[in-house]
Structure formats: C-alpha cells, structure tokens
C-alpha positions in Angstrom: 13.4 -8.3 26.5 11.9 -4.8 27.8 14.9 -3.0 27.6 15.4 -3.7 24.2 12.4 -2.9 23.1 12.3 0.3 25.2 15.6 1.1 23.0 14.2 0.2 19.8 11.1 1.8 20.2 12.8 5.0 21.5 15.6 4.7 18.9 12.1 3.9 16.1 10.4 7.5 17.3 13.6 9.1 16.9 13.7 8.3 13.2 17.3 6.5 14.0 16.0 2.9 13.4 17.0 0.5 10.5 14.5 -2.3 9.1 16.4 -4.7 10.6 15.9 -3.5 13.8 12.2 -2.0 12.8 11.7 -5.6 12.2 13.0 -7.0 15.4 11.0 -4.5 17.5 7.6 -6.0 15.9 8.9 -9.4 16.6 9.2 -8.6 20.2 6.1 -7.8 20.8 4.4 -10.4 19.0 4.3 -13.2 21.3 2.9 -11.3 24.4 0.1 -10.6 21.7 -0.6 -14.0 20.4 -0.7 -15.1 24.1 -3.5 -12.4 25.0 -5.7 -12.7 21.7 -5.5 -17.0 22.5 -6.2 -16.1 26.1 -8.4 -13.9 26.2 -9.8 -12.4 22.8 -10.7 -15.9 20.8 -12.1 -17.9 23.6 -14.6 -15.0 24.7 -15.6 -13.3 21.2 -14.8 -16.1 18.2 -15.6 -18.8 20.1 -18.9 -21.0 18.4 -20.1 -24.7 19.3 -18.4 -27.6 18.0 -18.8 -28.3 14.3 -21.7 -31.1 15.1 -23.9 -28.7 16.0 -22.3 -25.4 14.7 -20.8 -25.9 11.3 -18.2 -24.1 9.1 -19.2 -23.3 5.6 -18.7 -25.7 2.7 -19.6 -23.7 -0.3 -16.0 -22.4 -1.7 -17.3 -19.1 -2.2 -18.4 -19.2 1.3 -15.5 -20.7 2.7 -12.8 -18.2 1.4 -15.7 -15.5 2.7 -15.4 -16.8 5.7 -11.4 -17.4 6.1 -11.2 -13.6 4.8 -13.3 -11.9 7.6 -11.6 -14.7 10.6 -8.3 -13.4 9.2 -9.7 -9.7 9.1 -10.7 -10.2 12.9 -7.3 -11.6 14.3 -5.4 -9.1 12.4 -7.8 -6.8 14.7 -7.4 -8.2 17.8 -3.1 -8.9 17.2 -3.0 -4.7 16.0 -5.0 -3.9 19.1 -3.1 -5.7 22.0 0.1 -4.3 20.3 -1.2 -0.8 20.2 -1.7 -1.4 23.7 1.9 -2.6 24.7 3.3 0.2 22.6 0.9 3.0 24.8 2.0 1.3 28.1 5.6 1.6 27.1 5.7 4.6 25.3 2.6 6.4 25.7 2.2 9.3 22.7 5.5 8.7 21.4 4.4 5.6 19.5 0.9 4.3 18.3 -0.4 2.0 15.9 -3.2 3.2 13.7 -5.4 1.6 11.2 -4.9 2.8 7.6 -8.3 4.5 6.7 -8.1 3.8 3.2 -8.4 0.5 1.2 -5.2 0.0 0.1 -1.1 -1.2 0.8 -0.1 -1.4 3.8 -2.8 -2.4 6.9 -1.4 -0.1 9.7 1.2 2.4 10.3 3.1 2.6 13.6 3.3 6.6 13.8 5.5 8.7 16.3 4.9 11.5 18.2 4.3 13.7 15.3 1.7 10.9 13.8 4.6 10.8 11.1 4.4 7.5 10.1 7.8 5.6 11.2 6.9 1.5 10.5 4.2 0.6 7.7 3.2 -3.1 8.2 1.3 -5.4 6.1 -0.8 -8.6 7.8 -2.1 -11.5 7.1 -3.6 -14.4 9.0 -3.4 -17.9 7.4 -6.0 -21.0 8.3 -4.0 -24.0 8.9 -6.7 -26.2 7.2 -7.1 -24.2 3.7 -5.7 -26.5 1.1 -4.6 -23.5 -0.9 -3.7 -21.1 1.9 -5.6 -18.5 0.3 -3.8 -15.9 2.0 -2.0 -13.9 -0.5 1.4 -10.7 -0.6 0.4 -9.2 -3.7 1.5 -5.6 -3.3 4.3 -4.4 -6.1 7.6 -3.8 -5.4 7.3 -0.2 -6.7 5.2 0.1 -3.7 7.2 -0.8 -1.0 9.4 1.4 1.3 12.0 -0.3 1.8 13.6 1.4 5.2 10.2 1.2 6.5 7.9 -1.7 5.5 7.2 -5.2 7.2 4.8 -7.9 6.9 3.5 -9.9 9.6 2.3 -13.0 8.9 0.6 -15.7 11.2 -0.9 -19.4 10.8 -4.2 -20.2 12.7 -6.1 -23.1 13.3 -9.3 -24.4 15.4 -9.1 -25.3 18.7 -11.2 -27.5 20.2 -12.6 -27.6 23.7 -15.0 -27.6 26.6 -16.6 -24.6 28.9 -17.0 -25.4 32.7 -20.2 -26.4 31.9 -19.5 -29.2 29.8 -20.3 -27.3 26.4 -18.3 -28.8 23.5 -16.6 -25.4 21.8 -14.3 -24.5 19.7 -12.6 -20.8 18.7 -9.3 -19.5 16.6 -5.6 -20.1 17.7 -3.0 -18.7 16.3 0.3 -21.0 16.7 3.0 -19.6 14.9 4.2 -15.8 13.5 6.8 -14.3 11.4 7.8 -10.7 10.8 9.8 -10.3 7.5 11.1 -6.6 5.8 8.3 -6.2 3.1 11.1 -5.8 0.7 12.4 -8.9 1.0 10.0 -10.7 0.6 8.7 -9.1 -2.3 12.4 -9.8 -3.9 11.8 -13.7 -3.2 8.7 -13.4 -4.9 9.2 -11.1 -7.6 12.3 -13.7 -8.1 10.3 -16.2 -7.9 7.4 -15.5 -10.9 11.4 -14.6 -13.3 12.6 -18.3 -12.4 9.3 -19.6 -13.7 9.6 -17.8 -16.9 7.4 -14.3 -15.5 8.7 -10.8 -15.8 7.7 -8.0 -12.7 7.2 -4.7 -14.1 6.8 -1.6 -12.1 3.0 -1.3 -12.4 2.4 -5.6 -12.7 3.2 -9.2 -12.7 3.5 -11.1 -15.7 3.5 -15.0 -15.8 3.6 -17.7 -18.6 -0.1 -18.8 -20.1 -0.9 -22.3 -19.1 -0.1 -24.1 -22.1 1.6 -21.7 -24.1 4.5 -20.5 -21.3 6.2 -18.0 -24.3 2.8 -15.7 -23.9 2.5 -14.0 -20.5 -0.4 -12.9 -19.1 -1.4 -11.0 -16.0 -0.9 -12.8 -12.6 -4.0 -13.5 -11.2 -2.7 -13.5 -7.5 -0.9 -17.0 -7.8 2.4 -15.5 -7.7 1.7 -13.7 -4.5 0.2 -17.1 -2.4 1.7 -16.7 1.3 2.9 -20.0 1.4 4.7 -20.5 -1.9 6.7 -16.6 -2.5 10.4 -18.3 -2.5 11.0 -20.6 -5.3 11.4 -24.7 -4.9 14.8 -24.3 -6.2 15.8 -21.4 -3.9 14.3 -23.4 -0.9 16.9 -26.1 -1.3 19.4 -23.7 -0.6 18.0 -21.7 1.7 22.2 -21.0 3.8 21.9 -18.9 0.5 19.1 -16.7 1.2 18.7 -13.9 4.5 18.3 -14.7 7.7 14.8 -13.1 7.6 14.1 -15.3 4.4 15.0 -18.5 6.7 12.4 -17.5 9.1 10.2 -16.7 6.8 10.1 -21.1 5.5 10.7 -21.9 9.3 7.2 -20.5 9.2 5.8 -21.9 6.2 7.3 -25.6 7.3 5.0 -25.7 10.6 2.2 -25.9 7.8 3.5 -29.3 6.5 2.7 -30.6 10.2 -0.6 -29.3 10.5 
C-alpha cells in the first residue's frame, strides 16, 4: 500500500494523475486516518460523560447545531492526520490546506508550487440523524471535473468506560467513501430530472408539493447525502460506476445502524 501511494502521490505533484487515480490516492490514506482520529483524537478531545449525566441536545434547532459543528470537528481532525501522512511521505511536494474562504470545495491538496492539484469536498454523517442532515449541494457548473472528490464518512457514539470506572462516551467514525465530485453530482443532478426537476447552470429546480408541473427552487433536499442516486437507479446499480457502487455500499451500512 506505500508504494502505491508513493507513486500516486508523486505521479499527483507531477500534474500526470487522473481522477480515478486522484481518487484512489485519498482512499489510501483514509483508513490509517480514521484509525488515529478513533484512537487518539475522539477519545482525548470529544469525549463527554454518558448521556445520564451529560446529555445531547433535543431542541431540533439545537440538534442539527450540534451535528454541524461534531461534523465540522472530525472533518478537522481526518484533514489533519492526512496532512500529516502526506508531509511524512512527501514532505513540500504535497500538502493539504484548508480553503480560507466560505465556499466549494473544503481543502485543496496543493503541490510544490501550492498550485492546487486535488480539491475535495467533506462531510461527516451521524449515524443516529433520522434525516442525515448532511447535504452535496454544490452545482455541477462548479465542479472540476479532473480534479474534484468528495469524502464522505458515517459516525456514531461510542460508548465506554475510563480506567477509573467513568461511564463516557465520544465520536467514531465506522465507515468512509471517496467518490469523483462529478459523479456524484451526475447521480444527483439525475436524480432531481427523474423526479420531474430540471438542473440549470446557476440552480436546482424541483416540482412544488402538490402542484409537481410548477418548480420551484430546491431547498437542499435534492442534495441529502444519503438519497443523491435515484430509487430506480439503485435497483440497478451493475448499471451505474464502480465509484457509484461504493458510494450505496456506504449509504447501506446506514440501514444497519
């Protein structure tokens, strides 16, 4: 496994990388990540006391608030350790930075020139949200194709005990995926036009509940993490990409949460 990403990453600063391998060289070093942020990161820094005496917020304003800055925080901690694999291996050649600027996509994997050779997008999902709040909203017209990935990754609360006998519990994240941005963007955008939508360059359009012949704007439904490829497309899915079958190989560990 190091000497392909050694070749990918040096084949990734040399601008000679496609997406497909682009997006195998994140998937590499993905699970040495997880493994250090469950390890080490969650249990020391997001750890609280068990819900008895420690709860989670109820209120659904609260609740989303609260799912929003967890996710924020393991998207952190994930970009971090893989900043750090990437400077062991590769020292100034490669480096993950943090877009400065509110908007698409979260980081940039830059080369030795700080030319920016990956763009990825991340989001964390909590296991226990009943809507999975997590949302891909960016437009295709956005996207660079040659370039872009989205990593996404499902989390849940683990429960356990310190030494001491001190009921606990902190973040774990148990499964990941890394999917070209494009792609899934397509099975969206494919999507919200099997339900009757249209994607323009500059928005989505979907039906108005109860009068489906009027669209209106997409209020971020379309772009839920869990629901992008279309229930009619999923019972097919030898006829979708490879990437796009790992992508509901993903969303299925949901179901058994």
């Amino acid at each position: 496994m190091t000497n392909r990403i050694e070749i990918l990453g040096k084949k990734i600063y040399n601008s000679q990388a496609d997406i497909d391998e682009i997006t195998l060289f994140i998937s590499l070093l993905m699970p040495s990540t997880i493994d250090k942020v469950n390890k080490f990161f969650s249990p020391r820094q997001l750890i609280k006391r068990d819900r008895v005496l420690e709860s989670l917020p109820t209120d659904k304003r609260q609740l989303s608030s609260y799912r929003t800055r967890l996710g924020t925080i393991l998207e952190y901690a994930v970009s971090s350790h893989i900043d750090s694999l990437i400077y062991k291996k590769f020292n100034s050649n490669l480096r993950l930075t943090f877009v400065v600027a509110n908007q698409y996509p979260d980081f940039f994997v830059r080369d030795q020139f700080l030319n920016p050779s990956i763009r990825i997008e991340m989001k964390a999902v909590d296991a226990d949200s009943e809507e999975q709040s997590a949302r891909f909203e960016v437009l295709s017209s956005l996207i660079q194709e040659e370039k872009d990935v989205v990593v996404l990754m499902g989390w849940q609360w683990f429960s356990d005990e310190l030494d001491n006998g001190v009921k606990c519990e902190y973040p774990k994240i148990f499964s990941f995926v890394v999917v070209p941005a494009a792609e899934l963007a397509n099975e969206r955008d494919e999507s919200v036009r099997l339900r009757g939508g249209r994607v323009d360059p500059d928005q989505i359009l979907v039906p108005k509940k109860g009068n489906p012949s009027e669209l209106k704007k997409d209020e971020g439904n379309a772009g839920k993490i869990l629901r992008l490829v279309h229930k009619t497309r999923r019972k097919e899915p030898f006829m979708l990409s490879q990437h796009i079958q790992r992508y509901l190989q993903f969303t299925d560990k949901f179901k058994k949460k």
